[in-house]
C-alpha positions in Angstrom: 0.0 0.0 0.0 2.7 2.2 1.1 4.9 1.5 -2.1 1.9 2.3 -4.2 1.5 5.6 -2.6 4.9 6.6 -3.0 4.7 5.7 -6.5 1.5 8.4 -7.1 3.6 10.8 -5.3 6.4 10.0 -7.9 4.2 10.4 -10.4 2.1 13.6 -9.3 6.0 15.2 -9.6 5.7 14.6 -13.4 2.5 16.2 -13.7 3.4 18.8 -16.7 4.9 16.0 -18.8 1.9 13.6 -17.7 -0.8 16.1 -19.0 1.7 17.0 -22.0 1.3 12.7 -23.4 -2.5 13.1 -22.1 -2.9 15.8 -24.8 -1.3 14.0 -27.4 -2.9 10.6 -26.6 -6.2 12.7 -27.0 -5.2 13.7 -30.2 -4.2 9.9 -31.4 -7.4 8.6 -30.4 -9.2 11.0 -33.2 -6.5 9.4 -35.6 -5.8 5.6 -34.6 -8.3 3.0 -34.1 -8.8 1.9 -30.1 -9.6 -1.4 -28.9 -13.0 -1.7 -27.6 -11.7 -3.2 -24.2 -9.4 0.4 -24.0 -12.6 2.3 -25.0 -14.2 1.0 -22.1 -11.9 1.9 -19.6 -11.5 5.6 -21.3 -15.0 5.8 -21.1 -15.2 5.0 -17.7 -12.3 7.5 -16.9 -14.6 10.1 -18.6 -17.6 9.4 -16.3 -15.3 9.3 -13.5 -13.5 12.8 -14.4 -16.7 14.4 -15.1 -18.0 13.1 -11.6 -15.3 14.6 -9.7 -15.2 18.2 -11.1 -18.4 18.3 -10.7 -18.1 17.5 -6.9 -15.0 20.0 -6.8 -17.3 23.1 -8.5 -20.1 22.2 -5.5 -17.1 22.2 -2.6 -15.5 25.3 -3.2 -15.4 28.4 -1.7 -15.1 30.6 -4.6 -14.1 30.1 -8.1 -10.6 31.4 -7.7 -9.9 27.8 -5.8 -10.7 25.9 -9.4 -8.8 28.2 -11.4 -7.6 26.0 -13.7 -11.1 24.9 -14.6 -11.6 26.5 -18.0 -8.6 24.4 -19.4 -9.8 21.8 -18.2 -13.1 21.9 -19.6 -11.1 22.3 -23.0 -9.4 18.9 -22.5 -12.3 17.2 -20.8 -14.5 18.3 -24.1 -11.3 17.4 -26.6 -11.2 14.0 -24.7 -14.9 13.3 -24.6 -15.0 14.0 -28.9 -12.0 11.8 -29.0 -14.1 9.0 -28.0 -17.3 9.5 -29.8 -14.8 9.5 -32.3 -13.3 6.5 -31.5 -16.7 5.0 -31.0 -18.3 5.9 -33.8 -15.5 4.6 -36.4 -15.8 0.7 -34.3 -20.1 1.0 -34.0 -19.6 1.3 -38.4 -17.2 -1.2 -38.7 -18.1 -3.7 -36.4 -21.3 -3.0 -34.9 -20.2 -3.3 -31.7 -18.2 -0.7 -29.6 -17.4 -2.2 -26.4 -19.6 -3.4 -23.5 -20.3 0.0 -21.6 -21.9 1.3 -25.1 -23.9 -1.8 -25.3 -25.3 -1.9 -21.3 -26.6 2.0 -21.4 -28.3 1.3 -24.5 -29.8 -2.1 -23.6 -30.8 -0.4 -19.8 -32.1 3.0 -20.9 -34.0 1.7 -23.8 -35.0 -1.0 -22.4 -35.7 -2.9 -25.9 -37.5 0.1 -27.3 -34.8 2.1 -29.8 -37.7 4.8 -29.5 -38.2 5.1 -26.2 -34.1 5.8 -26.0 -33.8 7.9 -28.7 -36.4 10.3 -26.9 -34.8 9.8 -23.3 -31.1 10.8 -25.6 -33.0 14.1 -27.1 -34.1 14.8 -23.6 -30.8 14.7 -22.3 -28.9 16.6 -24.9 -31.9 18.8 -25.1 -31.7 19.9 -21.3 -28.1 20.2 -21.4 -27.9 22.7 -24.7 -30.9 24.5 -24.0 -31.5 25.3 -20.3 -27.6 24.4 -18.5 -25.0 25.3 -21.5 -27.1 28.1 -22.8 -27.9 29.8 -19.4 -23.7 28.8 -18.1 -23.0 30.7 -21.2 -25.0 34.2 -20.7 -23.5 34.5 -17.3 -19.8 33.7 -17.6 -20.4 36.5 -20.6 -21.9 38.7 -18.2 -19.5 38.2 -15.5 -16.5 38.9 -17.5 -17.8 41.9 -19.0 -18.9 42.9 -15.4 -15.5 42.1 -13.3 -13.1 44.0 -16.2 -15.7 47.1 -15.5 -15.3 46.5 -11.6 -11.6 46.5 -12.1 -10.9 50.3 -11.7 -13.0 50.8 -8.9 -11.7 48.1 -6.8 -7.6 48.7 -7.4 -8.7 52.2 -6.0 -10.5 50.7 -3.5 -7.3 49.2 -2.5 -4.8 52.0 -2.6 -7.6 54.4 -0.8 -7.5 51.3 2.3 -3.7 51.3 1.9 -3.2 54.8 2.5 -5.9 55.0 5.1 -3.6 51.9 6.9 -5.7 49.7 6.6 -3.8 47.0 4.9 -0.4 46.6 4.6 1.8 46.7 1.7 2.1 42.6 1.0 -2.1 42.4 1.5 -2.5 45.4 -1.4 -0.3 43.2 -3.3 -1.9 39.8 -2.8 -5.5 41.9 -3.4 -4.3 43.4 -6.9 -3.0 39.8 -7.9 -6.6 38.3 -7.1 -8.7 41.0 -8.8 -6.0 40.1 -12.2 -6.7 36.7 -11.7 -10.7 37.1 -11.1 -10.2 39.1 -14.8 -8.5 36.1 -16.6 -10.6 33.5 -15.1 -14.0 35.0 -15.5 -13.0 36.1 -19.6 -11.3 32.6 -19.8 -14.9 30.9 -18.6 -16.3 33.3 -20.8 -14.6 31.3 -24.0 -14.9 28.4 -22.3 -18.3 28.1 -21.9 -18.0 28.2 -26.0 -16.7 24.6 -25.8 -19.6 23.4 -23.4 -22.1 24.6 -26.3 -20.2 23.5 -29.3 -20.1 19.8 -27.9 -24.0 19.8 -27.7 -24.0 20.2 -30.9 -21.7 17.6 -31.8 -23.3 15.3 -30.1 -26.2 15.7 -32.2 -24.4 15.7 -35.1 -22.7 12.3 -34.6 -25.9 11.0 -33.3 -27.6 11.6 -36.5 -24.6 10.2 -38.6 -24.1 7.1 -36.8 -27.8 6.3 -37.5 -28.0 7.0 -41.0 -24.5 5.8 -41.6 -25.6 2.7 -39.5 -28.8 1.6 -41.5 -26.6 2.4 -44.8 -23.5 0.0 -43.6 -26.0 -2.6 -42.3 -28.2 -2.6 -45.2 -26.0 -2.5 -47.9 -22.4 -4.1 -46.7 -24.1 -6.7 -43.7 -27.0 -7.8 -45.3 -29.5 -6.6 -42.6 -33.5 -5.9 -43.4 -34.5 -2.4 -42.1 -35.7 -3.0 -39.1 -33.2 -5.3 -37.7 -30.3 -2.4 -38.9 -32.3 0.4 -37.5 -32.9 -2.0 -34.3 -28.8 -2.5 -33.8 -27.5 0.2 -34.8 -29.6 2.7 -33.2 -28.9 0.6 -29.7 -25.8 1.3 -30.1 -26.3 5.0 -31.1 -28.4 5.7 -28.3 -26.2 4.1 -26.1 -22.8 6.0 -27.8 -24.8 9.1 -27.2 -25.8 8.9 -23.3 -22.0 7.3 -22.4 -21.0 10.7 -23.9 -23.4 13.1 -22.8 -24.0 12.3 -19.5 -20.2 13.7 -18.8 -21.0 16.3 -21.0 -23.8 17.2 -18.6 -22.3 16.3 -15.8 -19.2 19.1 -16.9 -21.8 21.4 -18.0 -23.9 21.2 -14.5 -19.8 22.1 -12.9 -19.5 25.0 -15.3 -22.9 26.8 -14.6 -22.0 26.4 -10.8 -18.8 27.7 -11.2 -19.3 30.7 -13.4 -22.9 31.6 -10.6 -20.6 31.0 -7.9 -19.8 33.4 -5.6 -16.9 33.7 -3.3 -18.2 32.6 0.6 -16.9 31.2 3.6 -18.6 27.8 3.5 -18.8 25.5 0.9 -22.3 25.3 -1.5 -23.8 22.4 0.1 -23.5 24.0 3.8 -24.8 27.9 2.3 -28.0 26.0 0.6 -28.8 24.5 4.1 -28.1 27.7 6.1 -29.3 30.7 4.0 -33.0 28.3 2.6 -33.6 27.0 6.0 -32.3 30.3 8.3 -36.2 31.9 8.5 -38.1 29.2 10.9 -41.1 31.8 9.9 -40.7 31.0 6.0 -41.4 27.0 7.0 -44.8 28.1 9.2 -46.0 29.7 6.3 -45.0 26.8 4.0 -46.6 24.2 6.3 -50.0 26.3 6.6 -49.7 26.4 2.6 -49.0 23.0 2.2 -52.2 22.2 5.0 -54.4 24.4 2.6 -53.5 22.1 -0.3 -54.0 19.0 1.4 -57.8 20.1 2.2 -58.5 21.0 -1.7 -60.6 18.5 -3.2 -59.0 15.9 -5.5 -55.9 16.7 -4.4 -53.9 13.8 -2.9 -54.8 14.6 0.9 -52.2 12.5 2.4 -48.9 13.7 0.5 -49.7 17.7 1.1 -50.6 16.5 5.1 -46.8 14.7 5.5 -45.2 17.6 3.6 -46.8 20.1 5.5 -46.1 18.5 8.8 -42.3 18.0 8.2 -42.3 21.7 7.1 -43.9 22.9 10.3 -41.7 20.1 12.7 -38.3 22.0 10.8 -39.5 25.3 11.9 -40.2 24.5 14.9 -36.7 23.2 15.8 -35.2 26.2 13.9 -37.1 28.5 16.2 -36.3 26.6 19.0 -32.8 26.5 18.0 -32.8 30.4 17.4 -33.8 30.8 20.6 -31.3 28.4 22.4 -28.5 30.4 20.3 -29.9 34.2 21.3 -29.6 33.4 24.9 -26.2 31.5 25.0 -24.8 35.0 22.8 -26.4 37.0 25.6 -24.7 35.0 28.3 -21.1 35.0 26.4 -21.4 38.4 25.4 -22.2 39.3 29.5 -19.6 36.8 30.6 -16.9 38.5 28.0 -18.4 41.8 29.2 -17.6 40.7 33.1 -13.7 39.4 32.4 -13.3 42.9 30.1 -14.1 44.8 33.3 -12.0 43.0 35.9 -8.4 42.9 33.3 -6.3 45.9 33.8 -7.1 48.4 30.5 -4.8 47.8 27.7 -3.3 50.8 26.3 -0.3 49.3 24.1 -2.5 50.4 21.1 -2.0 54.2 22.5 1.2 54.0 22.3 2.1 53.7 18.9 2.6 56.7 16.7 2.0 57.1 13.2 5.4 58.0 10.8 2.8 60.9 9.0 -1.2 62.5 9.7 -3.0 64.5 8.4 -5.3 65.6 10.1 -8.3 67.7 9.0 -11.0 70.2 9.8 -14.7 69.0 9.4 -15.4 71.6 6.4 -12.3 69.1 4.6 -14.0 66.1 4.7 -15.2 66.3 1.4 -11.6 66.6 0.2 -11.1 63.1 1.2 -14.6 61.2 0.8 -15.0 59.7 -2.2 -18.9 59.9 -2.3 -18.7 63.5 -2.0 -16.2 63.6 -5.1 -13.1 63.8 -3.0 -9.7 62.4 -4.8 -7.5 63.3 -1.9 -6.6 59.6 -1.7 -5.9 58.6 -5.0 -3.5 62.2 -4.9 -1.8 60.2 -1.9 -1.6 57.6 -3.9 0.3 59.4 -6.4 2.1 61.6 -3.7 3.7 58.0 -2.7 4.9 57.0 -6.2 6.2 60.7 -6.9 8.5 60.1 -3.5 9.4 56.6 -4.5 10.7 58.3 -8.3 12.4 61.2 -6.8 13.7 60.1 -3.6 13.8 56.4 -3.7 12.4 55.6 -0.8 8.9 53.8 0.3 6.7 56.6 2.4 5.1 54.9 5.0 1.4 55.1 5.1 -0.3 58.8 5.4 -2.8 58.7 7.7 -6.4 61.0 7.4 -8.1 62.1 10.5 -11.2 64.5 11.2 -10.0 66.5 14.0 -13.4 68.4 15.0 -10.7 70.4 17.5 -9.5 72.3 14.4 -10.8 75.1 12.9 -13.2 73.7 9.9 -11.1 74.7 7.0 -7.6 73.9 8.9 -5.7 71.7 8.5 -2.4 69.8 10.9 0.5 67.7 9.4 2.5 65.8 11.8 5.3 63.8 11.8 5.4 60.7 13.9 2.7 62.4 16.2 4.1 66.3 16.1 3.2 68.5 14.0 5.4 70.0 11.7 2.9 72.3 9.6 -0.5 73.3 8.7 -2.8 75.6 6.5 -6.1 76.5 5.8 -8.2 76.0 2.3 -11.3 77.1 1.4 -13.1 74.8 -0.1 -15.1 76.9 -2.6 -12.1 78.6 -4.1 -9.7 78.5 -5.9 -6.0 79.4 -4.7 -4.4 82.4 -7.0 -0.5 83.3 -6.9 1.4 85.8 -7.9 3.6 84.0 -10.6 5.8 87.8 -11.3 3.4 87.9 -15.0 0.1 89.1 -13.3 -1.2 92.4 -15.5 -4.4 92.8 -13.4 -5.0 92.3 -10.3 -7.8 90.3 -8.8 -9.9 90.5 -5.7 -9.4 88.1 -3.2 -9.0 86.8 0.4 -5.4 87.7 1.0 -3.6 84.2 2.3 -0.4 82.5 2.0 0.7 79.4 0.1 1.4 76.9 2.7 3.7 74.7 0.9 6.5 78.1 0.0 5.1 80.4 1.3 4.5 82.9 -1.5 1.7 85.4 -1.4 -1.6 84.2 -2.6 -5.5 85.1 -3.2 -8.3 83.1 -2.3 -10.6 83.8 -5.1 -14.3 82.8 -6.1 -14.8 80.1 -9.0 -16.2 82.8 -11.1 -13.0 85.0 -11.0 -11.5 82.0 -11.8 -10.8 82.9 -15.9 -10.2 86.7 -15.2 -7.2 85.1 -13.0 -5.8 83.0 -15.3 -6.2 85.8 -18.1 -4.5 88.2 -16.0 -1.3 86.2 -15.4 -2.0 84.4 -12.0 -1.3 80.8 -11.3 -4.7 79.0 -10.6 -5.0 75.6 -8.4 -7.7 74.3 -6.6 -8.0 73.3 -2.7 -6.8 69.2 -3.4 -4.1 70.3 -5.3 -2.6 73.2 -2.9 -3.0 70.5 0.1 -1.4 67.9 -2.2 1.6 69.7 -2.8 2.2 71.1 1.0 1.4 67.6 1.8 4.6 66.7 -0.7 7.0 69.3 0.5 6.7 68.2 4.0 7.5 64.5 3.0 10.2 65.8 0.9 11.9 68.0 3.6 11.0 65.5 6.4 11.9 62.0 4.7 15.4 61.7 6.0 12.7 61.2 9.8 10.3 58.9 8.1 13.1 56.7 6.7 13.1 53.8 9.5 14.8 50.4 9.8 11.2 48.7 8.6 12.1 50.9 5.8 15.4 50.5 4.5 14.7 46.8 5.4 11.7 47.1 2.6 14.2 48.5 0.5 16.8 46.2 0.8 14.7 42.9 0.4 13.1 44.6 -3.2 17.0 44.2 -4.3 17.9 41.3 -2.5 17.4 39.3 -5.1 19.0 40.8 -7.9 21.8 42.2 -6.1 22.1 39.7 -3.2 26.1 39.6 -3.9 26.4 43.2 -3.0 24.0 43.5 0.5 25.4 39.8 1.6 29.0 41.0 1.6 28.0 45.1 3.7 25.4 43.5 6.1 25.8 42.3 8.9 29.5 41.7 8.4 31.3 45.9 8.0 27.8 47.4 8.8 24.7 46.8 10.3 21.0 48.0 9.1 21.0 51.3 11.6 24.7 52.2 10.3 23.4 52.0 6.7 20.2 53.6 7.6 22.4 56.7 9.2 24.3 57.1 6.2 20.8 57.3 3.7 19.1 59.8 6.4 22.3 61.9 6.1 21.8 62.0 1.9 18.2 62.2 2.3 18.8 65.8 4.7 20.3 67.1 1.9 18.2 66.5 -0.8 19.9 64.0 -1.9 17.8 60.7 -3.6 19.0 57.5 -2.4 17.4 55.6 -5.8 20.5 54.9 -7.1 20.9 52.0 -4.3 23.5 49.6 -5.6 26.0 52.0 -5.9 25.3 53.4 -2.4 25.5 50.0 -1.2 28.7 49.3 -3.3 30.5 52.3 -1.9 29.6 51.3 1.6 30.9 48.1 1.0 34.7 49.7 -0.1 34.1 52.4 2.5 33.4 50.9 5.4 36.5 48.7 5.6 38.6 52.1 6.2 36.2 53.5 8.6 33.2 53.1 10.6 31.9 57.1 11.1 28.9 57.7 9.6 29.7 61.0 8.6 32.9 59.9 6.5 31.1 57.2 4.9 28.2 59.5 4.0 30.8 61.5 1.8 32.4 58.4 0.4 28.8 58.3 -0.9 28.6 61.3 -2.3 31.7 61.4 -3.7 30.3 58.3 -5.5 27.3 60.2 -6.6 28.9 63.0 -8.2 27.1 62.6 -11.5 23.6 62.8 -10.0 24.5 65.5 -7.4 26.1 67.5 -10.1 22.7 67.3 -12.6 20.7 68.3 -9.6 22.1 71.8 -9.9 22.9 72.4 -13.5 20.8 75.2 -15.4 21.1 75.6 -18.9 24.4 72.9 -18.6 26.4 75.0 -16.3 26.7 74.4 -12.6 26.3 78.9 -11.0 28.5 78.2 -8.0 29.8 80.2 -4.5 32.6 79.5 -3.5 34.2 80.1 0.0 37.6 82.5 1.2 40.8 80.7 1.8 40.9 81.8 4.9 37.3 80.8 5.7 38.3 77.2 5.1 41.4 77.5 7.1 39.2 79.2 10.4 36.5 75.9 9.8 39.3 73.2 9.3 40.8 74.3 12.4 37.5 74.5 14.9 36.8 70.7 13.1 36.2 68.1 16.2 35.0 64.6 15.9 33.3 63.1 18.5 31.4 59.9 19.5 28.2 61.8 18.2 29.6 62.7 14.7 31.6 66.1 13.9 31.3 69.0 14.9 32.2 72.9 15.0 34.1 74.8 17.7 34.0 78.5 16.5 33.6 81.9 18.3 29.5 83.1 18.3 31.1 86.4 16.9 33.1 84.5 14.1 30.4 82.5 13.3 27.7 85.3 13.2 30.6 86.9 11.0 30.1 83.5 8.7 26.5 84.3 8.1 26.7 87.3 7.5 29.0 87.3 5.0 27.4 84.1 3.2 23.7 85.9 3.5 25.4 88.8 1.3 27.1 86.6 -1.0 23.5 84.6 -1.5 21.3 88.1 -2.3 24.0 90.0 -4.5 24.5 86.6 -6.4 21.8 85.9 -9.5 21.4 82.2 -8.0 17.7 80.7 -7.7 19.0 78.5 -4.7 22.4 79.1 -2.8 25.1 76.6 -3.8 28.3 77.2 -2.5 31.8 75.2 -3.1 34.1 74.2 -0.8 36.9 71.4 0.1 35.8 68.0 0.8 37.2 68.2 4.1 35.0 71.0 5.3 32.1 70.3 3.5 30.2 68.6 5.7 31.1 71.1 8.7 30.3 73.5 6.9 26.5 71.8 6.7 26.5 71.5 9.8 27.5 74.8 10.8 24.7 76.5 8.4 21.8 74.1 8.7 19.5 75.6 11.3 21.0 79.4 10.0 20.2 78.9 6.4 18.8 75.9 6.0 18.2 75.8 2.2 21.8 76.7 1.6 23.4 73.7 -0.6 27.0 73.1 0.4 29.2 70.8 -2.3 32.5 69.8 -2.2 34.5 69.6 -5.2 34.6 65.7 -5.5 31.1 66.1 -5.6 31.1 67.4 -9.2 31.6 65.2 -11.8 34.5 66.0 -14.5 32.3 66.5 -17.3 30.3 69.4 -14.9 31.0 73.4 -16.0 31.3 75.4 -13.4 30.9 78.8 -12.8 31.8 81.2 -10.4 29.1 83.9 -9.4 30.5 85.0 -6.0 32.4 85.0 -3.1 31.8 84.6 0.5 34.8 87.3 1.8 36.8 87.0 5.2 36.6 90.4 5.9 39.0 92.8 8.6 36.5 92.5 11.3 36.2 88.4 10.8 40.1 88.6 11.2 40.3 91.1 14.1 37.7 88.2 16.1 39.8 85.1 14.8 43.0 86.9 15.6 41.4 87.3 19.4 39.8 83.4 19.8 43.4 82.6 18.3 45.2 84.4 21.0 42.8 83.2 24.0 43.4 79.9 23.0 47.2 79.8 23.0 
């Protein structure tokens, strides 16, 4: 027993190349004559295959669990042709096609060719007519339904995945099953095709082995009419019901399949729940039933046993219903009870969302879909916009009403503070200044919350004067869409976690396994690495180009282990995309910083267990500012960039980044060879900067 197990499970391993000779046998059987002792065992597989889809489509759950059934049906139908085929070529040859042919045509006609014939058109009647027809208008329906339904339900998905509802793997896993639903429901919908066409086959070969019978039996065996028309029509008949009843048997499977819908039980145990769930349905039934039984010339005693068996099921069900009421009421009180005596859990209040957004009652519409809202789908693109330009995977934004706000305010926070906010209103439209405008407009005077440049709240009938008049028009979704962007942007460096650069790192692993297997865990671990991309990420800098980050890492971090140094290494490595982040009209406009400048930094350079640092006098360094706030305004720059030596560069961040924060400090490994650079300015060292460094200079020695 044992041995012949193992030797299925050998087998079941083989399964391509099994169905692969199962095909081409198929195809053989059309071609080479079968032995009727073969035929019978095929047609006993055929019955037997037939039986057991059709058992399959009545046990499952939903029709994604057989979705391999409209290939099957293609090979069940190819393979039940194959034998009326084969059949039909040995019941005009030999007048005899094997004993399972001759036993369904002795039994069902029962020595009455007539009485068979009409039992076959019956059959093949029921099956083209009222199963394959009816299979066939709702697996076309379905299809053309579920590719409408499509749109609606992948935004359905990214609207619960930016609320947090599901995670990133369960949007996934639901996208691949709507795609699937799509190619199964248009593959049943060709399928059913095959269903219908082998109907009408079996008429077809019906009416030629008769005719062809009484020819070959008249003519070539010598047979009077009746005795030809009696044999051969046997075992037409009898040809005819071997075949069909799989064929309706297959056909029975596909209408369940394709009317199937998905559920939590199987069919068998939803028929019995959802017909007999109403005990008041079977009163009603029994009274019917009563009624009929007391009509006159009805058959009293059938309607009375009916109508009692009706009335004893609803009377358990009620009974039952009632059992079940009070044992919910009793677990619900006793859940209620144990609820009340465990200390409160408030782990669930402790955790804090990476980014909010939290919103003012008069905002809702913004966001709810039913009111025309698109704010989520904008998320939606907000996420894939970050993911281009920054190569990184924002976490999920999270919407909240916030009746504490002011309706038409708005709060963004990161991981639980807020870092910004603005107001809209929602029945304007936002009008800026773009430095074209010819006319001015009237307005509610505001500012832009994302830059903030001066801006007009105007009407939606002013709306056209604006545009006409120079100003740059957007509407409420779009003004909190892009504030909503520049926060992520200027904050992603905080919303880049482990979980994230994990995420990251797995989406590469494996492609690039070589390269993360030889930097992790072995010359850095995931925080290190996650230090150096927050450190790029501060400074605008997009960590998509991953491999050679990593790659760099890899040759960097056998030298040293500070974060900082490794984060130029990076750069340094980056030069080609840092230098076309800057470049306008193919030349790199350019600050650069006095000699003596560099000399003052380098020397007040300190590195410490907490990364490096600047030790300079508050004078000196208010000095600094100045003198770089000068060079910034008399320079024609449309951001600050200034140039220094890679050994001060980052200091020189560091020393700026709360002062001017949108100051862009390069180093000159940072441009790339091919990069022209321009000089526009010069950030001076002027006598009174000297006259302070001279005086630290002399304190300290």
């Amino acid at each position: 027993m044992n041995k012949a197990f193992n030797s299925v499970i050998k087998l079941a391993g083989y399964s391509d190349v099994l169905v692969v000779f199962g095909v081409i046998f198929i195809v053989v059987m059309m071609i080479i004559p079968i032995p009727t002792a073969l035929l019978d065992i095929l047609f006993a597989t055929n019955i037997s295959l037939s039986l057991m889809v059709l058992l399959l489509a009545l046990n499952v759950k939903e029709p994604l669990e057989l979705s391999v059934f409209p290939s099957l049906l293609l090979i069940a139908t190819l393979f039940r042709l194959a034998l009326s085929v084969s059949s039909t070529r040995l019941i005009l040859t030999e007048a005899y096609a094997g004993k399972i042919i001759q036993a369904f045509g002795d039994f069902v006609m029962g020595g009455n060719y007539v009485v068979g014939f009409v039992i076959f058109l019956i059959l093949v009647i029921v099956q083209f007519i009222v199963i394959t027809k009816g299979a066939e208008r709702v697996a076309e329906v379905s299809a053309r339904f579920t590719l409408d339904a499509m749109p609606g339900k992948q935004m359905s998905i990214d609207a619960d995945l930016n609320a947090g509802l599901i995670s990133e793997d369960e949007a996934r896993a639901r996208r691949r099953n709507i795609e699937r639903e799509a190619d199964f429901y248009g593959s049943m919908d060709g399928a059913s095709k095959f269903v219908k066409g082998d109907a009408i086959a079996g008429i077809i070969i019906v009416v030629i082995d008769i005719v062809g019978g009484l020819i070959i039996g008249m003519l070539q065996r010598n047979m009077d009419f009746a005795q030809a028309l009696q044999v051969y029509t046997m075992l037409t008949v009898g040809d005819g019901l071997v075949s069909q009843i799989p064929a309706l048997l297959m056909a029975t499977a596909t209408g369940i399949i394709v009317t199937r819908g998905s559920s939590d039980d199987t069919m068998g145990k939803d028929v019995i729940s959802q017909l007999f769930a109403n005990y008041k349905v079977l009163f009603i039934v029994s009274v019917v039933l009563f009624m009929f039984g007391l009509a006159p010339g009805l058959p009293t005693l059938s309607f009375f046993f009916l109508a009692g068996v009706a009335g004893l099921a609803g009377y358990f069900l009620w009974k039952r219903a009632g059992e079940i009421s009070a044992e919910t009421e009793s677990i619900t009180h006793q859940e209620q009870i144990e609820i009340n005596k465990k200390p409160e859990s408030v782990l669930s209040l402790l955790q804090v969302d990476q980014i909010e957004l939290e919103i003012g009652y008069s905002l809702i519409p913004l966001v709810d879909e039913a009111q025309g809202g698109d704010m989520l789908e904008r998320i939606t693109m907000i996420r894939r916009q970050c993911a281009l330009e920054l190569g990184m995977v924002v976490p999920v934004i999270r919407i909240r009403d916030n009746l504490q706000l002011e309706p038409n305010s708005y709060v963004i926070k990161i991981k639980g503070i807020p870092v910004s906010s603005g107001e809209i209103l929602i029945q304007h439209y936002m009008a800026m200044d773009s430095g074209g405008v010819t006319n001015e407009v009237t307005g509610i005077p505001t500012k832009e919350p994302a830059f903030g440049l001066d801006a007009l709240w105007i009407d939606e009938g002013v709306r056209e004067e604006a545009e006409n008049a120079g100003y740059t028009v957007v509407d409420p979704p779009s003004v909190l869409a892009t504030h909503l962007t520049e926060i992520i942007k200027n904050h992603a460096h905080e919303l880049l976690g482990r979980k994230e650069v994990k995420m990251l790192l797995d989406g590469m692993k494996e492609e690039f396994s070589a390269v993360i297997d030889e930097l992790i865990p072995d010359l850095m671990t995931l925080g290190e690495v996650q230090k150096v991309l927050q450190n790029l990420l501060r400074e605008g800098i997009p960590i998509r180009n991953l491999v050679t980050i990593l790659e760099t890492l890899a040759d960097a971090a056998r030298i040293t282990k500070d974060i900082d140094y490794l984060t130029e290494y990076v750069r340094e490595a980056l030069a080609r995309q840092i230098s076309q982040m800057f470049l306008e009209d193919g030349v790199m406009s350019v600050l650069t910083l006095d000699q003596n400048w560099e000399e003052v930094i380098a020397s007040g350079i300190e590195h410490t267990e907490r990364g490096t640092t600047v030790a300079l006098d508050p004078r000196l360094l208010q000095q600094l500012f100045q003198q770089i706030g000068q060079a910034v305004e008399t320079s024609p720059l449309s951001y600050p960039v200034i140039l220094v030596a890679p050994s001060i560069r980052m200091a020189l961040k560091r020393l700026t980044e709360r002062a001017i924060p949108k100051l862009i400090v390069l180093s000159y490994n940072e441009i790339s060879q091919d990069t022209q650079v321009q000089a526009v300015g010069v950030v001076r060292f002027t006598d009174e900067s000297e006259k302070v460094h001279r005086r630290q200079y002399d304190r300290s020695s």
